[in-house]
C-alpha beads as a LAMMPS data file, in Angstrom:
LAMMPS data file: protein, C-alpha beads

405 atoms
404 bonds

1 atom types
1 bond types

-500.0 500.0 xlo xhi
-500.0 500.0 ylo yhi
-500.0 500.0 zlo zhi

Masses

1 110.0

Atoms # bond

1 1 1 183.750 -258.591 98.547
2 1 1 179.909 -258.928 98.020
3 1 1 177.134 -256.991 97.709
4 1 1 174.975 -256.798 101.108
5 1 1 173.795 -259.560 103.513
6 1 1 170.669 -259.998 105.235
7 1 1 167.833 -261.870 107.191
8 1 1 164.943 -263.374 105.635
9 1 1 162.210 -264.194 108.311
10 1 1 158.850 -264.020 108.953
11 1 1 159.869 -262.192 112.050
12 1 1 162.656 -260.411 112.692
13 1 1 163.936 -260.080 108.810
14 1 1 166.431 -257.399 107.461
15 1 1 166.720 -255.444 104.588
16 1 1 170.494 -256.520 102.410
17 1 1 172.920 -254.107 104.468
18 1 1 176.727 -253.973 103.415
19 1 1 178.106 -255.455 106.542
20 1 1 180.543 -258.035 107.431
21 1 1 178.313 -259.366 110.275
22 1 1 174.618 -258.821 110.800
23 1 1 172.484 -259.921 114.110
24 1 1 168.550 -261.503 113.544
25 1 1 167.190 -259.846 116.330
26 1 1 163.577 -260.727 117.598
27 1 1 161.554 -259.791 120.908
28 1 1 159.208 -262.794 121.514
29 1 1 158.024 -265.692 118.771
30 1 1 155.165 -267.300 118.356
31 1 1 155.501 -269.242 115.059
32 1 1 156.697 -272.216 116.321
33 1 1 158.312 -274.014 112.650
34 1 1 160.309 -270.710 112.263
35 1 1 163.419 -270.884 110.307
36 1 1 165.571 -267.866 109.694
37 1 1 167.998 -267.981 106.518
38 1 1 170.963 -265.503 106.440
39 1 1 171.947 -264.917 103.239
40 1 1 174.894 -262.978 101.209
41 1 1 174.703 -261.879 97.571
42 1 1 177.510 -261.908 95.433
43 1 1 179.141 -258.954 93.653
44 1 1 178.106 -258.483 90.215
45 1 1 179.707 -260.250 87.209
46 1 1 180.700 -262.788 89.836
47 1 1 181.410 -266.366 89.279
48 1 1 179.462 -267.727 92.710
49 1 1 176.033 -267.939 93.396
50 1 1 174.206 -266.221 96.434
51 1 1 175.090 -267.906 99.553
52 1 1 172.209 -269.090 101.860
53 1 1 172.533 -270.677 105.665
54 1 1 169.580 -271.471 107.520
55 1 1 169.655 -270.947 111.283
56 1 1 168.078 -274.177 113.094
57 1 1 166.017 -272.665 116.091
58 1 1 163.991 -274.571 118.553
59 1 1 160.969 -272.595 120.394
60 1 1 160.491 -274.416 123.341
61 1 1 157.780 -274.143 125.895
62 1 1 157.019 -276.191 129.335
63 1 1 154.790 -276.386 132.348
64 1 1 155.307 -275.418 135.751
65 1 1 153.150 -277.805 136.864
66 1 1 152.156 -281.796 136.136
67 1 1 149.392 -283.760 138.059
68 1 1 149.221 -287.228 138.258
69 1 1 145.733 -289.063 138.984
70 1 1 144.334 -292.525 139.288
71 1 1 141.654 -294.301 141.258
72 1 1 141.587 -293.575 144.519
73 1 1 140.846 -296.814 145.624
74 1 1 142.545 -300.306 144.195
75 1 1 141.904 -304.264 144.556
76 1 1 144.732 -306.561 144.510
77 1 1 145.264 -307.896 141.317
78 1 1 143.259 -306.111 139.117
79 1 1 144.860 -303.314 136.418
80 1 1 144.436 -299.662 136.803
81 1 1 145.862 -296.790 135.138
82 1 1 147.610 -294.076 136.141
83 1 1 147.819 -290.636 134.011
84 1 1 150.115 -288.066 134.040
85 1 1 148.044 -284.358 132.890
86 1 1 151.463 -282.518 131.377
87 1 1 149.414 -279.206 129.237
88 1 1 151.891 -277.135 127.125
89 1 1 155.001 -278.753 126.371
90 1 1 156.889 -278.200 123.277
91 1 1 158.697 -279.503 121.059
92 1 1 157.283 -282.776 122.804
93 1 1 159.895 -285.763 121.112
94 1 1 162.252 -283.574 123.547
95 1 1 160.294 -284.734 126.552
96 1 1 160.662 -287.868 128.599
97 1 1 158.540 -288.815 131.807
98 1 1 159.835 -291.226 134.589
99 1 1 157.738 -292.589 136.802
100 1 1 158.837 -293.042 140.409
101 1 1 157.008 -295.782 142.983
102 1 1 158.680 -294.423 145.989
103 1 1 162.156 -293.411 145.840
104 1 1 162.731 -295.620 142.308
105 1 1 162.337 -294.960 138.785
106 1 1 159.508 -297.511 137.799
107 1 1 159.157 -296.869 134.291
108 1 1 160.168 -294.606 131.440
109 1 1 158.225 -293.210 128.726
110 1 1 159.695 -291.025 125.587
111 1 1 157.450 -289.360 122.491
112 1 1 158.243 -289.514 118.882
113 1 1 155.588 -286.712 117.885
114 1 1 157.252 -284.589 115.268
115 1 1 154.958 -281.480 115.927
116 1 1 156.760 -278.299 116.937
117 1 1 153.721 -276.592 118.079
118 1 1 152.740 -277.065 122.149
119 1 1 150.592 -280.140 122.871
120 1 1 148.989 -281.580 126.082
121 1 1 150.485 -284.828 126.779
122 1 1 148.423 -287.336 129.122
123 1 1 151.038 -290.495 129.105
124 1 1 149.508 -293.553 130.696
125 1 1 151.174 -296.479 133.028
126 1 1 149.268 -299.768 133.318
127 1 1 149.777 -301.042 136.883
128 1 1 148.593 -304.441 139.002
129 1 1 148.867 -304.088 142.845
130 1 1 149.741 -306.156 145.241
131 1 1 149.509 -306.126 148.675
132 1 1 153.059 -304.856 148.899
133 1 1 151.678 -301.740 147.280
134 1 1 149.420 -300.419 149.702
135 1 1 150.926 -296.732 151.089
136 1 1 153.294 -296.508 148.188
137 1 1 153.841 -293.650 147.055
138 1 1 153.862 -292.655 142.949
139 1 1 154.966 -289.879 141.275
140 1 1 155.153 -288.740 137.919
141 1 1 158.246 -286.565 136.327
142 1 1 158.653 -284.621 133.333
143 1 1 162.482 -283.508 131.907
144 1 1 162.760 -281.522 128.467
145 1 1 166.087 -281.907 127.297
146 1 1 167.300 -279.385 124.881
147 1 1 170.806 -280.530 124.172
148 1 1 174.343 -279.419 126.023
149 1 1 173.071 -275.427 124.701
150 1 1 169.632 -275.659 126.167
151 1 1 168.430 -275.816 129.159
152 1 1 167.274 -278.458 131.360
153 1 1 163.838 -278.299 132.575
154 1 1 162.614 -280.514 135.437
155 1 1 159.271 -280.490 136.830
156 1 1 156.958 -283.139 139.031
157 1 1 153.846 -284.299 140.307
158 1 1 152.149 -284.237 143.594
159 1 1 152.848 -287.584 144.897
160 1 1 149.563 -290.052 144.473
161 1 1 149.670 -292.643 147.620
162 1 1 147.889 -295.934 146.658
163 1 1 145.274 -297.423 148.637
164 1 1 145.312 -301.277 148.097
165 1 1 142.363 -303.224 149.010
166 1 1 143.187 -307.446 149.227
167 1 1 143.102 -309.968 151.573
168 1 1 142.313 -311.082 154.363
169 1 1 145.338 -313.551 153.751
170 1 1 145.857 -315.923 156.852
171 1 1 149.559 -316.410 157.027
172 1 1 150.144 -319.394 158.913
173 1 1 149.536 -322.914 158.855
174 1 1 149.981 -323.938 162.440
175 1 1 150.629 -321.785 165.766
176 1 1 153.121 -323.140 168.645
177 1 1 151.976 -320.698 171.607
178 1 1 153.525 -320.775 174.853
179 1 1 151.549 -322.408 177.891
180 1 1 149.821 -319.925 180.029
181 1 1 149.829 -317.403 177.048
182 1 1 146.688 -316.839 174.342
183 1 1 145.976 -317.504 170.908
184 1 1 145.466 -313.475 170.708
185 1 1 147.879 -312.164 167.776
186 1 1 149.532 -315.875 166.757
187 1 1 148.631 -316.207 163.341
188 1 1 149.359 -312.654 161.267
189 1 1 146.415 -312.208 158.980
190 1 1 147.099 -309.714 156.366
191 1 1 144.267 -306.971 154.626
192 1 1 142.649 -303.628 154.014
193 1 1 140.280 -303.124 155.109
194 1 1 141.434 -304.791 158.447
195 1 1 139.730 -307.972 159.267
196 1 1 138.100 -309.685 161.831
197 1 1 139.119 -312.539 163.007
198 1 1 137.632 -314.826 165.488
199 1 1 139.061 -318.770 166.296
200 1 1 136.908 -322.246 166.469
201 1 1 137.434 -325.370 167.747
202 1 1 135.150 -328.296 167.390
203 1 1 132.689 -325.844 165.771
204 1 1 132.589 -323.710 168.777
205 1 1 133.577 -320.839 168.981
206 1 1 136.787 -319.590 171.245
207 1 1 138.176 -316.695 172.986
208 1 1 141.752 -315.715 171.520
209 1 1 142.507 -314.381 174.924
210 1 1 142.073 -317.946 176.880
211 1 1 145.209 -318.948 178.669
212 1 1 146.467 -322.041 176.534
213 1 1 147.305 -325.143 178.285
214 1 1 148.557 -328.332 176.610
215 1 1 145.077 -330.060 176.970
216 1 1 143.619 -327.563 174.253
217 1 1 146.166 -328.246 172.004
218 1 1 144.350 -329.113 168.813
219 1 1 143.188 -328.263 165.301
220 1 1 141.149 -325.124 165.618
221 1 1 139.369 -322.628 162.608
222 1 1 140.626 -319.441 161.892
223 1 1 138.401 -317.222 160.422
224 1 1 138.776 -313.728 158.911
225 1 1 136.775 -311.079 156.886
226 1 1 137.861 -308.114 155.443
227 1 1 137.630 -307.505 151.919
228 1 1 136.131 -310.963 151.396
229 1 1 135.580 -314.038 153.719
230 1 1 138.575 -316.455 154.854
231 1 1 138.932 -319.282 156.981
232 1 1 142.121 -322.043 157.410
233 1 1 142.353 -325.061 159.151
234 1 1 145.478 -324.062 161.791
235 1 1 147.084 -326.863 164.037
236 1 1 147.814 -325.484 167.753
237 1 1 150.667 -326.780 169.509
238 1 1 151.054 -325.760 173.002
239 1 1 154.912 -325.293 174.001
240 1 1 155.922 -326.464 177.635
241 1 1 158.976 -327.338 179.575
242 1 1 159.692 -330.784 180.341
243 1 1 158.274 -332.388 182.998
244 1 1 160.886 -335.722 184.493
245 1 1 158.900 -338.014 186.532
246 1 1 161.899 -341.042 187.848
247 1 1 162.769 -342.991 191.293
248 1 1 165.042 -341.317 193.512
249 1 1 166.523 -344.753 194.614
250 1 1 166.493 -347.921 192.401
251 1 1 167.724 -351.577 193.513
252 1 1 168.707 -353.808 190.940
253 1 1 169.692 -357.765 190.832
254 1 1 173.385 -357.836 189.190
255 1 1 173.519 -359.582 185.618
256 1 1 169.913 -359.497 185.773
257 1 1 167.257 -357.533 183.193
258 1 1 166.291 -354.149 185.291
259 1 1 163.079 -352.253 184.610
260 1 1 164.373 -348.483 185.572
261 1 1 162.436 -345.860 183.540
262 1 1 162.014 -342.615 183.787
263 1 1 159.128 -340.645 181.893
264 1 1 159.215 -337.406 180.694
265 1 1 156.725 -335.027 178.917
266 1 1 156.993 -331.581 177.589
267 1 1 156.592 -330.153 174.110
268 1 1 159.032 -330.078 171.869
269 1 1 159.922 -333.639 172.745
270 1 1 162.323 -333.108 175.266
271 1 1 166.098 -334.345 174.847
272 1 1 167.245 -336.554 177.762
273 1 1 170.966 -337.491 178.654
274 1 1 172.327 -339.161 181.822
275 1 1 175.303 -338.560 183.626
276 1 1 177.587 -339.826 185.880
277 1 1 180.303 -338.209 187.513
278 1 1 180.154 -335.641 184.710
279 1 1 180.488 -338.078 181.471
280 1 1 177.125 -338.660 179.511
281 1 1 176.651 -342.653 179.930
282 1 1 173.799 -344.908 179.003
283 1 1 172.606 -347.794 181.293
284 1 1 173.523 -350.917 179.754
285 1 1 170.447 -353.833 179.762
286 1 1 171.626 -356.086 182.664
287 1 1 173.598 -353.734 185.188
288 1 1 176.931 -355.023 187.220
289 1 1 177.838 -353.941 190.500
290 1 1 180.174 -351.212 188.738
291 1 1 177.157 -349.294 187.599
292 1 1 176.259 -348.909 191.000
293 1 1 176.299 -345.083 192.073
294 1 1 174.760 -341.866 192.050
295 1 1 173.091 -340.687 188.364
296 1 1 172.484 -337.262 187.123
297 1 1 169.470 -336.803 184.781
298 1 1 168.754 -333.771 182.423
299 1 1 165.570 -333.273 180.358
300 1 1 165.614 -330.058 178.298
301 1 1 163.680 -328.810 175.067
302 1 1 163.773 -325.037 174.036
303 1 1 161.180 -323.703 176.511
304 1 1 163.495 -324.623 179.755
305 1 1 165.692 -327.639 181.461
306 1 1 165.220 -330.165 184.310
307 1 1 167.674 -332.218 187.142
308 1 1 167.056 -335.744 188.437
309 1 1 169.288 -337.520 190.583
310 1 1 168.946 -341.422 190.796
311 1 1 170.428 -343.523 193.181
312 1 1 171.365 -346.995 191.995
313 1 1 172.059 -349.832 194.181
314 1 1 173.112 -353.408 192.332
315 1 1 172.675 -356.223 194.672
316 1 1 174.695 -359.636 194.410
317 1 1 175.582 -362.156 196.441
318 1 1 178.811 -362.541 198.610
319 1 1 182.336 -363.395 197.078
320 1 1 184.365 -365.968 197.310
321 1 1 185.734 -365.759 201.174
322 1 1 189.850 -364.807 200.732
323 1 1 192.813 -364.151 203.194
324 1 1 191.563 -367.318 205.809
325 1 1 193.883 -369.806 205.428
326 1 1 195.513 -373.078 207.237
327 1 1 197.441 -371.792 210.531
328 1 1 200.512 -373.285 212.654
329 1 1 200.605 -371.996 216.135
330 1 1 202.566 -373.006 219.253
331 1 1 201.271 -374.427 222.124
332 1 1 200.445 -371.395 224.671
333 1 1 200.950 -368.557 221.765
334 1 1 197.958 -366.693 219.753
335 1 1 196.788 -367.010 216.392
336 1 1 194.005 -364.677 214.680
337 1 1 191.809 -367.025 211.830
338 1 1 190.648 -363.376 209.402
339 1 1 187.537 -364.005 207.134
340 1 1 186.629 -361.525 204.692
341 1 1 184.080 -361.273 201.568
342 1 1 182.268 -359.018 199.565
343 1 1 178.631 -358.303 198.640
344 1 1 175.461 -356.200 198.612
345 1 1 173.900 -356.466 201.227
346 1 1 177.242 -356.673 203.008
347 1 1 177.524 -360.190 204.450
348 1 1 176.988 -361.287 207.977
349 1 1 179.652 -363.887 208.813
350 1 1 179.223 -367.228 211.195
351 1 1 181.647 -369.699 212.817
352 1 1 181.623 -373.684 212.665
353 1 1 184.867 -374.776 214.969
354 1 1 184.790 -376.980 218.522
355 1 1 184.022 -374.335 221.514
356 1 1 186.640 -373.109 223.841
357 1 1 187.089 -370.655 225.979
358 1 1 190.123 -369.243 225.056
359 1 1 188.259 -367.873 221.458
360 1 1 186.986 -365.020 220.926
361 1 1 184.969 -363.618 217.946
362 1 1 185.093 -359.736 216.442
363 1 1 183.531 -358.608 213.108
364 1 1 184.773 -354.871 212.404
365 1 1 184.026 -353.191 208.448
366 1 1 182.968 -355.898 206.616
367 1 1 185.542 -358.655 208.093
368 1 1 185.055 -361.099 210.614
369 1 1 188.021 -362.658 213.445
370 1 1 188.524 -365.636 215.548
371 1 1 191.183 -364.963 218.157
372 1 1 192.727 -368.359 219.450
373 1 1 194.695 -367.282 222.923
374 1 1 197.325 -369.245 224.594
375 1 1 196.482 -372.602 222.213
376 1 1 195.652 -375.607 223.420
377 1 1 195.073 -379.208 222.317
378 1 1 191.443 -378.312 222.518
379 1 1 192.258 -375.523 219.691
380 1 1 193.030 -377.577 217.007
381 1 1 190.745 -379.086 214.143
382 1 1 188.957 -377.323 211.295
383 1 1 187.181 -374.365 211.246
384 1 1 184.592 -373.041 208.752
385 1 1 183.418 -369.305 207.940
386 1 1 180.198 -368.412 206.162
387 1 1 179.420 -365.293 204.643
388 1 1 175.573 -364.872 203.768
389 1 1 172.800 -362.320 202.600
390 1 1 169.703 -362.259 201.203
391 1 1 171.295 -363.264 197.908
392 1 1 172.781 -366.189 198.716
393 1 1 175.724 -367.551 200.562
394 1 1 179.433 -369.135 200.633
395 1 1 181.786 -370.672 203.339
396 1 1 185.629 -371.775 203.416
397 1 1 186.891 -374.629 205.991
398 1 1 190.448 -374.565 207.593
399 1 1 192.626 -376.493 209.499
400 1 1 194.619 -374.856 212.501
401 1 1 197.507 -377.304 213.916
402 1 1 198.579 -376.685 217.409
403 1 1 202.394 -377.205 217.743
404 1 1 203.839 -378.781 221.005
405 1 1 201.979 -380.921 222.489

Bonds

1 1 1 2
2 1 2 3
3 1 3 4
4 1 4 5
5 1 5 6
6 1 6 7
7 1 7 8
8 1 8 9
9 1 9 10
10 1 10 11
11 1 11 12
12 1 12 13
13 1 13 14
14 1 14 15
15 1 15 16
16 1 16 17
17 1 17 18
18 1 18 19
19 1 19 20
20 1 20 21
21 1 21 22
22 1 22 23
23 1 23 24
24 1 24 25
25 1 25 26
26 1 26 27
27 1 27 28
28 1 28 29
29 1 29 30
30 1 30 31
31 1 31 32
32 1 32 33
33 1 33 34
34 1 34 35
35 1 35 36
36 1 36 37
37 1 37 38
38 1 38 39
39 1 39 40
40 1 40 41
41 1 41 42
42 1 42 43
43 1 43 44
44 1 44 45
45 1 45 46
46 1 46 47
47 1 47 48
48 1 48 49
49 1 49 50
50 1 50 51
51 1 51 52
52 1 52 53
53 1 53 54
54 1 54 55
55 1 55 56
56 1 56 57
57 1 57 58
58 1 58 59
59 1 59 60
60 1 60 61
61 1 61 62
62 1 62 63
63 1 63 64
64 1 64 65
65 1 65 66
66 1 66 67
67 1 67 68
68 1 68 69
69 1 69 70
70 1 70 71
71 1 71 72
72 1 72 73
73 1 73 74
74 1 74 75
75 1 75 76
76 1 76 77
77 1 77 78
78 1 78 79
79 1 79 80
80 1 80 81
81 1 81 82
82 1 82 83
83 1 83 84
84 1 84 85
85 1 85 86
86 1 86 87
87 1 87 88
88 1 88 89
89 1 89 90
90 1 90 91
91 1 91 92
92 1 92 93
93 1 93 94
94 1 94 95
95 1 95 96
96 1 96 97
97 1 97 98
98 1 98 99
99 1 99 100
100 1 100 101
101 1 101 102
102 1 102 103
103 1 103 104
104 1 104 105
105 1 105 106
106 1 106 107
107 1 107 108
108 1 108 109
109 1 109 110
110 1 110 111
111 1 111 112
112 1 112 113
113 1 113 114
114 1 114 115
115 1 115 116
116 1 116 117
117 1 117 118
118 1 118 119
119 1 119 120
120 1 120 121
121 1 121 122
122 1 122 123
123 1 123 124
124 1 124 125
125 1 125 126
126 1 126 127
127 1 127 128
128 1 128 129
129 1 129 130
130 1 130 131
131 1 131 132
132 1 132 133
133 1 133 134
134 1 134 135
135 1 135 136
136 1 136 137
137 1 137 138
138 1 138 139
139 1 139 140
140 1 140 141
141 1 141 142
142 1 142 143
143 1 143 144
144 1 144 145
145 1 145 146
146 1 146 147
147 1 147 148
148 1 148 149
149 1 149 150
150 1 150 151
151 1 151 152
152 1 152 153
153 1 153 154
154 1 154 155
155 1 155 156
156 1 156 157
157 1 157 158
158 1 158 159
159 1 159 160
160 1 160 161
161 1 161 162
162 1 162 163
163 1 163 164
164 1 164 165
165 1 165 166
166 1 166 167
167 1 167 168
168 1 168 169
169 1 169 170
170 1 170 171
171 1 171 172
172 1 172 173
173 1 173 174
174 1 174 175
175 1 175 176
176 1 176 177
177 1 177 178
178 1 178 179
179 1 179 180
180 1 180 181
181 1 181 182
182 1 182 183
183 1 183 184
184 1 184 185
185 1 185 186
186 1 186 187
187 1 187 188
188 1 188 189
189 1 189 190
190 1 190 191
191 1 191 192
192 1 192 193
193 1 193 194
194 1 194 195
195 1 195 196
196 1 196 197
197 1 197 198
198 1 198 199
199 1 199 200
200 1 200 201
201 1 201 202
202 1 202 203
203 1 203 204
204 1 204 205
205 1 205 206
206 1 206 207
207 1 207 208
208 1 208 209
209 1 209 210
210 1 210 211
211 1 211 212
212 1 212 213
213 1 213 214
214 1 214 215
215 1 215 216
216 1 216 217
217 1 217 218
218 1 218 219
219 1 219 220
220 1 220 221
221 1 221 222
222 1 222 223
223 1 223 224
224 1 224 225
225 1 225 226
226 1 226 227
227 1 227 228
228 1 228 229
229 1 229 230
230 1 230 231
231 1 231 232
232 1 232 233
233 1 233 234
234 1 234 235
235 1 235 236
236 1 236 237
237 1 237 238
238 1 238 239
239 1 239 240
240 1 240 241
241 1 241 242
242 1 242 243
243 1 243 244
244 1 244 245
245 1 245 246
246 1 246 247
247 1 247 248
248 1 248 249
249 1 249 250
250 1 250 251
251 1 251 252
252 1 252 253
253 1 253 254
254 1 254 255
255 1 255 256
256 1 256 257
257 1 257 258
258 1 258 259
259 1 259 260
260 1 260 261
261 1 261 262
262 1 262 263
263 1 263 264
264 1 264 265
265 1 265 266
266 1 266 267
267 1 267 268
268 1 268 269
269 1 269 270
270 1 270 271
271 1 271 272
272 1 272 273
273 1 273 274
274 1 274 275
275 1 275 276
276 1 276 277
277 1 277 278
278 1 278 279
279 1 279 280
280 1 280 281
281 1 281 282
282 1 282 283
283 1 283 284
284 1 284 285
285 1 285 286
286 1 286 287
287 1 287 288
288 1 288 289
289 1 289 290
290 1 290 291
291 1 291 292
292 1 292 293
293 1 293 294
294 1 294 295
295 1 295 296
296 1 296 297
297 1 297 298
298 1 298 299
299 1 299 300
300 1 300 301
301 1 301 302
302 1 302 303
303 1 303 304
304 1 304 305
305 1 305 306
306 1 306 307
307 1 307 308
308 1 308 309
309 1 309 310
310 1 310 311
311 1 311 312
312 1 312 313
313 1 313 314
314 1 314 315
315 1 315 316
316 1 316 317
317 1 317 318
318 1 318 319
319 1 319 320
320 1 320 321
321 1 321 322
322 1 322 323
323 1 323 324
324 1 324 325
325 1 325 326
326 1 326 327
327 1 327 328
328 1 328 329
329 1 329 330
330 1 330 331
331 1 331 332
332 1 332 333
333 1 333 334
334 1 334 335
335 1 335 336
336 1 336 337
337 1 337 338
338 1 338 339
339 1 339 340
340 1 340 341
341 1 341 342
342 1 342 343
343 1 343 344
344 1 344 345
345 1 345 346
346 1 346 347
347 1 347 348
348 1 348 349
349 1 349 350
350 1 350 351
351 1 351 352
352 1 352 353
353 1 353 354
354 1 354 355
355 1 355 356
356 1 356 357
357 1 357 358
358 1 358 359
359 1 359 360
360 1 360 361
361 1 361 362
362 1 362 363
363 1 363 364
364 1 364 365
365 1 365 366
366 1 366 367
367 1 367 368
368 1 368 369
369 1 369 370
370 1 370 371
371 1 371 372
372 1 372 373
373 1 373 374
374 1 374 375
375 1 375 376
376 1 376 377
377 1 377 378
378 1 378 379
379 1 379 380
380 1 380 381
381 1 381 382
382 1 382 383
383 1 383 384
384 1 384 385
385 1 385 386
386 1 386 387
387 1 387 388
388 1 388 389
389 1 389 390
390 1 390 391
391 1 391 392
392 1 392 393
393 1 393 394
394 1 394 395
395 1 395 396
396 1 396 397
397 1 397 398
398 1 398 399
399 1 399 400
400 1 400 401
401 1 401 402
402 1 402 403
403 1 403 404
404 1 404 405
């Protein structure tokens, strides 16, 4: 039992009614530290005390709009501020404001201001461009957060795009540019405003739009201006396929020092391999008739790839002569005397014997005969073969016995 509750408030109080539950009822506030206290009293000649609870109630109030603002215009490296214009937000150690730089939260600022009245809040965020900047987009966003009861407010800026002035910053240090093409758009150079740029060379100045060959490669001047004045020292290289200058047809001396070359030019320093019959070889210093044959050459860099074929002849003197040996033959009967050798030039073969008219000489693919028909006395006695080119000579003697007599 008790003896009436009620509402005191400076809005919305009630006189002590004898009710088990009483509502504070109020159609708008405007004293924002309000704080209603429901209280009960006790019967009389009662042992408790009047009972007292105060009702925690927070007036809240928020924008429905935010601006954000900032110079317009920025340099590169220098600090500016951006401000965020929230009017009319209460209770403001509620509020928090993220900052966005494009799609991503960039910073975030809360407020320990005890006040429960509405304030304007102007937070400020210190920023440095860089040329990375330039276009991006900023926002500002402002969330009151009332607890799981409350609601959830939300509202944001405009977006503010940044204008970034820096540069001009040359971005290379040399140029390779492609023979037959132009010096027009081969070193990037970076800056707002956009800069001119013009190229030197020997203190002259040059036409980006020149066709390049690889007599103007060089170190040239580039120089830009924009936001301020530029200029790099920039080393051209002109980039061209190889070019394979070597004999079709090369005679060497065998065992002897050769002085086959082959030149090639082109830019990158072309790679050059030789083949033969497929398989990547290198000529050794003093060639043998075994290297004799036909050679394959490829010169190649990144731009393109060229063929050579080489012809290589190893001269040497003719070989010990083989397969003419002593002979037997019978009176009246045949015998053939065979002499054969090898060598580059091929050899030319000659007879020393005592004439007759029953002999007769044939040289066929590299070998040279003596047919002896129906031997007589006159046949037999030595007889010596020669085999001879340019590089030298070499003969064998033989004895033919006629049988019979």
């Amino acid at each position: 039992m008790h003896e009436g509750m009620g509402w005191e408030a400076s809005s919305g109080g009630t006189g002590k009614e004898m009710v088990n539950h009483l509502l504070w009822t109020v159609e708008h506030l405007t004293q924002w530290s309000i704080a209603p206290e429901c209280y009960i009293n006790p019967p009389q000649n009662s042992t408790w005390k009047q009972c007292t609870k105060t009702l925690k109630v927070v007036l809240y109030t928020f924008p429905q709009t935010i601006s954000i603002k900032s110079d317009v215009v920025m340099n590169k490296g220098e600090q500016y501020n951006f401000t965020c214009y929230i009017g009319d937000v209460a209770p403001v150690q509620n509020l928090t404001v993220r900052w966005y730089k494009g799609d991503t939260i960039f910073h975030t600022q809360t407020f320990d201001n005890p006040s429960q009245e509405p304030v304007d809040q102007s937070p400020v965020l210190s920023f440095t461009p860089t040329e990375q900047d330039h276009g991006v987009k900023f926002k500002c966003e402002a969330h009151l957060d009332l607890g799981p009861e409350g609601p959830q407010l939300k509202v944001s800026s405009e977006e503010f795009t940044t204008i970034v002035r820096f540069g001009p910053d040359i971005q290379c240090s040399f140029v390779e540019v492609l023979e037959g093409g132009t010096l027009w758009d081969q070193c990037p150079v970076a800056g707002n405003p956009e800069p001119s740029i013009q190229w030197l060379k020997d203190g002259k100045r040059v036409d980006s739009n020149q066709t390049m060959t690889r007599e103007k490669a060089g170190q040239y001047i580039i120089q830009a201006e924009g936001k301020a004045f530029r200029q790099e020292k920039i080393q051209v290289l002109v980039i061209y396929g190889p070019e394979l200058k070597c004999p079709s047809n090369y005679t060497a001396l065998e065992n002897a020092p050769h002085n086959l070359t082959c030149t090639v030019e082109g830019y990158p320093e072309p790679k050059t391999i030789w083949y033969r019959d497929g398989d990547e070889v290198e000529l050794p210093e003093n060639l043998t008739r075994s290297d004799a044959g036909q050679y394959l050459i490829t010169a190649s860099n990144r731009f393109s790839s060229v063929n050579h074929t080489v012809e290589l002849d190893i001269l040497y003197p003719p070989s010990q002569i083989v397969e003419l040996e002593d002979s037997e033959v019978e009176v009246g009967s045949a015998v053939w005397l065979k002499c054969s050798s090898t060598g580059n030039p091929r050899p030319t073969y000659s007879w020393s014997y005592y004439q007759a008219g029953n002999v007769i000489n044939e040289n066929d693919d590299g070998v040279s005969r003596l047919l002896i028909n129906s031997a007589t006395a006159y046949n037999m006695g030595f007889y010596t073969c020669q085999a001879s080119n340019e590089k030298g000579n070499v003969s064998k003697t033989v004895r033919v016995t006629v049988k019979g007599l």
